[in-house]
C-alpha positions, 0 to 999 in steps of 0.5 A: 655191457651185460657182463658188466652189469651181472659182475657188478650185481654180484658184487653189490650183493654176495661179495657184500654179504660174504665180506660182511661175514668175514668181519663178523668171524674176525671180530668173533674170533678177537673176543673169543674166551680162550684168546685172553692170555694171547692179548696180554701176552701180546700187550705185553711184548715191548715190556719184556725186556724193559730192565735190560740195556739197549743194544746199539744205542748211545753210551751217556 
């Protein structure tokens, strides 16, 4: 059960700070200034081909 208790320990403590750490580098990462022209670019996606007719789809 020592085992147990030392992996649980760890757990509740590095593993904790290390995922925390990731989260804060993600977030950090998602509102850099250079990352604005991917997100429009990403906002944009389903509406770049908008005018064009579905393929596959029903004839009205």
């Amino acid at each position: 059960m020592h085992m147990y208790e030392m992996m649980r320990h760890f757990a509740d403590s590095w593993v904790l700070l290390a995922l925390t750490g990731v989260f804060v580098g993600v977030i950090l990462y998602a509102f850099r200034p250079g990352s604005r022209p991917l997100q429009d670019d990403a906002a944009g996606v389903i509406f770049r081909h908008e005018d064009a007719p579905a393929k596959g789809g029903r004839k009205p």
